[in-house]
C-alpha positions as CSV (number, residue, x, y, z in Angstrom):
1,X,-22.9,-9.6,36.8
2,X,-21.0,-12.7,36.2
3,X,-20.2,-14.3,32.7
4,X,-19.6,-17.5,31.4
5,X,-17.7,-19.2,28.6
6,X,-19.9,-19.0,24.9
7,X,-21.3,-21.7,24.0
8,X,-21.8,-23.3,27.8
9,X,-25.4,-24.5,28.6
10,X,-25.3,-24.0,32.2
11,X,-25.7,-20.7,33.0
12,X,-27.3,-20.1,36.1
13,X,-29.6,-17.6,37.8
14,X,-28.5,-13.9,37.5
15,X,-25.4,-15.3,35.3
16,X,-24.8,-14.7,31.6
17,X,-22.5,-15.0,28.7
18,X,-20.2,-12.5,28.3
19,X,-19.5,-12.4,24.7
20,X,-22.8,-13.0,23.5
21,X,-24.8,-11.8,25.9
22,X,-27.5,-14.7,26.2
23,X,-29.2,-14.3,29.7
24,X,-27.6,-10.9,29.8
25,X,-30.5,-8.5,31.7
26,X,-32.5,-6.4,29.3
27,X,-33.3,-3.2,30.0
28,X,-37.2,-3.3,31.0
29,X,-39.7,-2.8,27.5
30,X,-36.4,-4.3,25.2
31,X,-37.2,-6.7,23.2
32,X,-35.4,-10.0,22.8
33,X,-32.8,-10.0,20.1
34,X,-33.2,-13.1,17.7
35,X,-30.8,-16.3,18.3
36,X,-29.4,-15.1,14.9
37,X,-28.2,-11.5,15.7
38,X,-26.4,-13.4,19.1
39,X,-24.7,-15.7,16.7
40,X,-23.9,-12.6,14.2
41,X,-22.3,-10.8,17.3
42,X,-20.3,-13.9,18.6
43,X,-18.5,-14.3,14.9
44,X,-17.5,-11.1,14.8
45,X,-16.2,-11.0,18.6
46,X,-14.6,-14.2,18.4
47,X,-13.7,-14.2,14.3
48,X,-15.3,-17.5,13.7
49,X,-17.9,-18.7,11.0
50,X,-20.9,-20.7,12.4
51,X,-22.5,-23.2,10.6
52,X,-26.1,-24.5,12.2
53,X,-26.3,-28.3,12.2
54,X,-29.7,-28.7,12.3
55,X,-29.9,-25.9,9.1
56,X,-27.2,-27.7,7.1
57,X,-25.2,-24.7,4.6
58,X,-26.5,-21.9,6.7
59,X,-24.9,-19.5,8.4
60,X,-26.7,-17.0,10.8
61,X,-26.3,-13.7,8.1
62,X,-28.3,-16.2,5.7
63,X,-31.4,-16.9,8.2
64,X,-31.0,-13.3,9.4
65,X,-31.6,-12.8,5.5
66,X,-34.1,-15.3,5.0
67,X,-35.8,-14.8,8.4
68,X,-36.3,-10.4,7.2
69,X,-36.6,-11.0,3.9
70,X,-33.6,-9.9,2.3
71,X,-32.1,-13.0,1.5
72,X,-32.6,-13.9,-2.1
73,X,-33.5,-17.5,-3.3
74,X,-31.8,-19.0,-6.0
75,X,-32.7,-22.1,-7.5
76,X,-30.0,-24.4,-9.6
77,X,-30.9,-27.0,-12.1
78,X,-28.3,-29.1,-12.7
79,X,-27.4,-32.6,-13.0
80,X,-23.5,-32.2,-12.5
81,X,-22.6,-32.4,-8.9
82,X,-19.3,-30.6,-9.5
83,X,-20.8,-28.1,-11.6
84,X,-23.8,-28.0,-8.8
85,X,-21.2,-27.1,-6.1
86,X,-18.5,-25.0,-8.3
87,X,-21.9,-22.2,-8.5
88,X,-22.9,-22.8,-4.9
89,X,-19.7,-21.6,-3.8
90,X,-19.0,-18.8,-6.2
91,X,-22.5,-17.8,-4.6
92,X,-21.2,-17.9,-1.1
93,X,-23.4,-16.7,1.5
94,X,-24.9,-13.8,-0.6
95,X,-28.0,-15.9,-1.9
96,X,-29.6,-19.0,-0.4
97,X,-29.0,-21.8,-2.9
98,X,-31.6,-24.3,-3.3
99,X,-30.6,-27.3,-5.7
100,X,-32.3,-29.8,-8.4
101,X,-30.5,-32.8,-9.9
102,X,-33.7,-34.0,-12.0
103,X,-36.0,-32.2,-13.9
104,X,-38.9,-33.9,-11.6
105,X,-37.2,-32.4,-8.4
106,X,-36.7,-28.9,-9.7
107,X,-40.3,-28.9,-10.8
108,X,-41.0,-30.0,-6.9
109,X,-38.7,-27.4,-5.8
110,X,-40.0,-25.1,-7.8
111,X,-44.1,-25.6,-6.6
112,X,-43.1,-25.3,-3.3
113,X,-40.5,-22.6,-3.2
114,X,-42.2,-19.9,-6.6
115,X,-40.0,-17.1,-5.2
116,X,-36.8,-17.9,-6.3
117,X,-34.9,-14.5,-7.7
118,X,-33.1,-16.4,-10.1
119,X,-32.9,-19.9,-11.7
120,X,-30.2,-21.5,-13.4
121,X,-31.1,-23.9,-16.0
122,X,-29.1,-26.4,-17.5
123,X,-29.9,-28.2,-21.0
124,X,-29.4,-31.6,-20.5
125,X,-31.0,-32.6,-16.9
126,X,-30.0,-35.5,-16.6
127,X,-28.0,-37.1,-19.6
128,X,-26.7,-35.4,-22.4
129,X,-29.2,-34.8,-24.5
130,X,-31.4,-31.3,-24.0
131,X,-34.4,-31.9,-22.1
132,X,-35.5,-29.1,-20.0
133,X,-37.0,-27.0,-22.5
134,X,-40.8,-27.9,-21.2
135,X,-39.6,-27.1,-17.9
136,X,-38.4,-23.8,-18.8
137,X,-42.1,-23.2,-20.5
138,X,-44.1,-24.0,-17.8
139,X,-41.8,-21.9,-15.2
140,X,-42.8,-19.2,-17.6
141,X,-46.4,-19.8,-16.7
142,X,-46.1,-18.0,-13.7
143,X,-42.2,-16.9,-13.2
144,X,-41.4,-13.4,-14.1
145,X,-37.5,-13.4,-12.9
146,X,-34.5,-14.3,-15.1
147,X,-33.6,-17.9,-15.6
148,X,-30.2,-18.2,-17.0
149,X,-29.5,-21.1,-19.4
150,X,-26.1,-22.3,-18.3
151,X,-25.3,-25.6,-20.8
152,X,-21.8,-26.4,-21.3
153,X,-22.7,-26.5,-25.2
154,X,-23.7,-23.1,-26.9
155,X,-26.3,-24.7,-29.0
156,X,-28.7,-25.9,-26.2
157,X,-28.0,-22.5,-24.4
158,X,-29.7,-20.8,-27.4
159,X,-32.5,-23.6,-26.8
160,X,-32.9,-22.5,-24.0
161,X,-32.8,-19.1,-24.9
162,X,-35.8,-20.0,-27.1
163,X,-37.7,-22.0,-24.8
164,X,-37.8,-18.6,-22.6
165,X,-34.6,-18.1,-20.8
166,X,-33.6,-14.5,-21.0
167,X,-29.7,-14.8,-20.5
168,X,-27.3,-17.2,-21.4
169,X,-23.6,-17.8,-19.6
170,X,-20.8,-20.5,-19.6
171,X,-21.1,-22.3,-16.3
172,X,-17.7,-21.1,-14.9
173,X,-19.3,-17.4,-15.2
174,X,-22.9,-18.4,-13.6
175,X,-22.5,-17.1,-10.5
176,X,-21.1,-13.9,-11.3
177,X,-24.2,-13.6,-13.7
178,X,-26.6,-14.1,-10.8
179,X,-24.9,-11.9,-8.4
180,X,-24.7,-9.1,-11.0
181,X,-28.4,-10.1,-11.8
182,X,-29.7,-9.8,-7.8
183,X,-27.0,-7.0,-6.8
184,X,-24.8,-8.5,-4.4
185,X,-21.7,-8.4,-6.6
């Protein structure tokens, strides 16, 4: 056997890559391992992170996730961009993010994507004046998981609250809250 350098695209017949073991013979009746479990195996050989450019923000332990089902789907309303990415990181690669700057878009989002663990839910989206209390009704139509009202003022988080979220937090503390909520703490 003969291996090659990770990441090069030339391997030849009868050659393979060494630390990831693309090409590598199978033994006969073993199935192919997915391109994420290579990629899993190569991060931990060579203690590196890899980020896919065509997936942009995933890593391959979040499409292994998503890919088996174990990953859960978190969707954040909020208008703030700061505020968007401070609780995208605090989230890390635990859950898979998805995120909504309008009410309009997370009401897209939301249609296309109805099995979200979690949703965070600002008041005031966008502006500063609370206007996502119909959204918050209608997700209730048909969304049985916690949403989380996460408004910077108090007062719209009980709004919120009534409108049919069923926790509250400060948005320094959301993603704590969702990680305690799905159980990746």
């Amino acid at each position: 056997k003969h291996g090659l350098i990770h990441g090069s695209m030339d391997i030849g017949v009868g050659e393979f890559c060494s630390i990831c073991g693309r090409a590598e013979p199978r033994p006969q009746g073993e199935p192919e391992k997915p391109f994420y479990d290579h990629h899993i195996a190569a991060e931990e050989d060579l203690r590196v992170r890899i980020f896919y450019k065509n997936l942009p923000g995933l890593t391959p332990r979040m499409v292994k996730g998503l890919m088996e089902g174990t990953m859960k789907k978190v969707l954040v309303i909020e208008d703030d961009q700061h505020w968007s990415d401070i609780i995208r990181r605090g989230l890390g690669e635990k859950v898979l993010v998805a995120q909504a700057f309008t009410t309009e878009e997370a009401e897209a989002v939301f249609q296309k994507n109805p099995d979200f663990a979690v949703i965070l839910m600002d008041a005031c989206v966008p502006g500063d004046d609370p206007n996502t209390m119909w959204l918050v009704r209608k997700m209730r139509e048909t969304f049985t998981g916690p949403i989380i009202a996460i408004s910077s003022n108090p007062d719209y988080r009980k709004e919120l609250i009534q409108a049919g979220c069923d926790h509250e937090s400060e948005k320094d503390k959301a993603a704590e809250k969702v990680l305690e909520l799905v159980g990746a703490s």
